[in-house]
C-alpha positions, 0 to 999 in steps of 0.5 A: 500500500503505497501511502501506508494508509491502510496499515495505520488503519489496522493498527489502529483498529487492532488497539479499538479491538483490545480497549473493547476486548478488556471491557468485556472482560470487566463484564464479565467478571461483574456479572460473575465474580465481581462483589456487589460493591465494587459495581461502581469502580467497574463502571468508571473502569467501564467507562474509561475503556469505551472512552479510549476506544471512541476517541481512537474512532473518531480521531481526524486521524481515523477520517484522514486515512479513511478517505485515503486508504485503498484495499489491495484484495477482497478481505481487506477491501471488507475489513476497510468497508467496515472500518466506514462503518463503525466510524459513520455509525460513531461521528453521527451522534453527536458526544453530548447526546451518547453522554446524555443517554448513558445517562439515562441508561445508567438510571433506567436501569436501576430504576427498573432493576428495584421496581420489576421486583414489585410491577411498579411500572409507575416509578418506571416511566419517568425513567424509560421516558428519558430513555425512550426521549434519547433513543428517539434522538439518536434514531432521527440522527443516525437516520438522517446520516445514513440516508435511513428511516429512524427505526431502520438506524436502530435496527442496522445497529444490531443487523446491519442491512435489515431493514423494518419492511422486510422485518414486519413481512416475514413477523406477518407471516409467522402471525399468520402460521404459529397461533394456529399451530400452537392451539393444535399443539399446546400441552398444559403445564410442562412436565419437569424434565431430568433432575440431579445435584449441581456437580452432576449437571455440570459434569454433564454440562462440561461433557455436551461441551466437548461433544461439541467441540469446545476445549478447556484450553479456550473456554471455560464455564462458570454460574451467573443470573442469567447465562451469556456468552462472551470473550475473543476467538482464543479466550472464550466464556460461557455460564449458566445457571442451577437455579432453574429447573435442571433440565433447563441448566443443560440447555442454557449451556448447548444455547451459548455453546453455539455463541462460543462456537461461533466465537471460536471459529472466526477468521483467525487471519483477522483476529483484532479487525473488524471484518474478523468479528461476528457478522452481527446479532441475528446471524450469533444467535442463529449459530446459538439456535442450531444448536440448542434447537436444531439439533439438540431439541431434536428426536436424534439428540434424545437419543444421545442425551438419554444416553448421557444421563445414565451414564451419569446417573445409572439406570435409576436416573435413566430416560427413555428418549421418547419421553426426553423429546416430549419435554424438549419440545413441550409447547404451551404460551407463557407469559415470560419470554425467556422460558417460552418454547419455540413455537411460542416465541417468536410472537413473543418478539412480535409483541415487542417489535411492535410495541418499540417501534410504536415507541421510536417514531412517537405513535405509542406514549411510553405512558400507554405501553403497558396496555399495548402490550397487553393487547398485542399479547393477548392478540398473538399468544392469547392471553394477558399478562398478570401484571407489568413484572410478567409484561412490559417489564421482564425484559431490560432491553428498552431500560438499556435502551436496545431498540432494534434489538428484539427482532434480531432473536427472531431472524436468528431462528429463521436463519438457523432453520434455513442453514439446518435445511441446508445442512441436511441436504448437504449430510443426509446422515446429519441426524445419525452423526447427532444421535451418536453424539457426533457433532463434527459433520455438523460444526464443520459445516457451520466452520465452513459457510458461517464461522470463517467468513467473519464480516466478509459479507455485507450483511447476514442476508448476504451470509446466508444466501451464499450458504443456502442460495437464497436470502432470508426468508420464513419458509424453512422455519416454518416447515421445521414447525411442521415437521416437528410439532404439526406432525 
């Protein structure tokens, strides 16, 4: 590269990587670890990394040989596209309107934290309504920058290149699908599922890792409130939680199994450059959902699961795989949306794309969310919420201002569906490979066409029309319902 434009950038984009990859770390340990009390010295913490990695962003530096640099092959020609637009996305905004709604954030959160324990949507509102106030103005900016409607600016956050259009048609055609197929289909209260002390599910939890491919060496395991995954290509951290019902706890760890997978199998010849990053939330939590529901609420995967449990727990804590799958695949709509099942779900998200969306552009007073959000459940899922704790309230994403967000939950599971289609018709033994506990076929495939390729592509439609030849679309979820619940 003739006037080095290109490498400086590099350089400076490898330091923004290692400033980001410490703060997630100081996550980490917070929501782990780290003593209650200490909260506010990780949050300065917090703060001075975001703080560093932003000045290196927007540095006339930065702009100075952006305009200048030139790629000489295609990857770099990706890493310097999203180079453009990780420094777009961060001078559109204006420093006292991020300061003013980390601020808001920061408040909400605390607000929402001690008044959902209680349904006290009123001491809330005050709060959201700041949120929602400078969510609002950083939609109408970026929007205005990026030639975008305000909604569409928030959304491109989160899955760059969607847009609300095709988010509403495809939410529109599960709207039309699911509420019947749950009414043939519901089952009444869950049934528990396997039981057994920590250590024992742990053991279980560490051996579905290694089926899958994750070495200690890299990743680890540990207990939070609520599982994640996080953490670099060579350093990866997963949890889950045993407060739940135990079955549960097993499922929470094969769900994050397929983030840390993903994590792992990123461009390694990119690693600290944007395009060697995730290509996005829709396309992470497709990689999350092959494998928590794909492939391990399948038939197949109760086989070998059962097997796993007697080999833990003897023929007294044995299952038979039949029974196993009924639990897996047990439907029945609930209130809360972390616990619903898969047909379930995605209205579930409909409920609150609807109603932030409402929100972004001015229809809905965040005043009134309570009982839109009661209408829109009742309409999809058929009943109402018992109070804001079970509605409005359980989730923290619009406390932390997250708007755009939420679909991205729901475009995963119709993208992992359309890759597992794929998939099966590349490896028509897939379901055999699963039962006998053999993942590699299947990771391998996922290495190949989603993993390695990093940000090359544009945009996660772009990623999975070259693994499935065609964009995302509702057809291979909606026939994987079928199969599997509408039989």
């Amino acid at each position: 590269m003739g006037n080095g434009s290109y490498e400086r950038l590099e350089r400076r984009f490898a330091r923004i990587a290692d400033l980001n990859a410490a703060a997630r770390t100081v996550r980490w340990y917070s929501l782990t670890y780290g003593p209650p009390g200490g909260e506010a010295s990780r949050g300065h913490q917090l703060a001075t990394l975001g703080g560093l990695a932003h000045e290196l962003l927007v540095a006339p530096e930065a702009a100075e040989a952006l305009a200048n640099a030139e790629a000489e092959e295609p990857w770099q020609a990706a890493n310097l596209r999203e180079m453009r637009r990780q420094h777009g996305a961060a001078i559109a905004v204006p420093a006292a309107l991020v300061e003013a709604k980390a601020r808001a954030v920061s408040r909400a959160q605390a607000v929402w934290h001690a008044a959902r324990a209680q349904g006290d949507f009123a001491s809330f509102l005050p709060a959201l309504r700041e949120v929602v106030e400078r969510a609002r103005e950083e939609a109408q900016i970026k929007g205005e920058a990026q030639g975008l409607a305000p909604y569409d600016a928030l959304l491109d956050s989160y899955d760059p290149g969607r847009r609300n259009e095709d988010v509403t048609a495809m939410f529109g055609e599960l709207e039309a699908v699911l509420p019947g197929v749950i009414d043939r289909v519901r089952g009444g209260p869950k049934p528990p599922g396997p039981e057994g002390p920590r250590d024992s599910l742990e053991r279980i939890a560490r051996r579905m890792m290694a089926m899958l491919g994750l070495e200690e060496r890299h990743v680890r395991l540990d207990e939070s409130a609520h599982p994640f995954s996080t953490g670099e290509r060579d350093d990866v951290r997963i949890t889950t939680r045993y407060s739940g019902p135990p079955g549960e706890a097993l499922m929470g760890v094969l769900h994050e199994s397929g983030h840390a997978l993903y994590t792992r199998g990123l461009p390694e010849d990119w690693r600290r450059q944007p395009v060697g990053r995730n290509r996005g939330m829709t396309a992470h939590e497709s990689q999350s959902l092959s494998i928590e529901m794909q492939a391990c609420r399948s038939e197949a995967f109760a086989v070998h699961y059962a097997r796993l449990l007697e080999e833990e727990f003897g023929p007294d804590g044995a299952w038979e795989p039949a029974r196993l799958y009924k639990v897996l695949t047990h439907v029945e709509p609930e209130p809360i949306r972390v616990e619903a099942d898969e047909v379930s779900y995605p209205l579930h998200i409909a409920v609150r794309h609807r109603c932030e969306t409402a929100l972004i552009s001015g229809a809905l007073d965040p005043a009134d969310l309570p009982g839109a959000f009661d209408d829109a459940v009742e309409s999809l899922l058929g009943f109402r919420p018992p109070g804001p704790r079970e509605g409005c309230m359980q989730d923290i994403h619009w406390a932390g201002g997250s708007f755009g967000y939420f679909p991205t939950y729901t475009l995963g599971a119709l993208m992992a569906a359309q890759l597992a289609e794929a998939m099966r018709e590349a490896n028509p033994d897939l379901d055999r490979d699963i039962a006998e506990g053999d993942f590699g076929p299947l990771t391998g495939w996922l290495r190949e066409h989603v993993h390695s390729r990093g940000c090359f592509d544009a945009s996660s439609d772009r990623l999975v029309e070259q693994a499935t030849g065609r964009p995302l679309d509702t057809g291979a979820f909606l026939r994987h319902i079928g199969n599997r619940y509408a039989r």
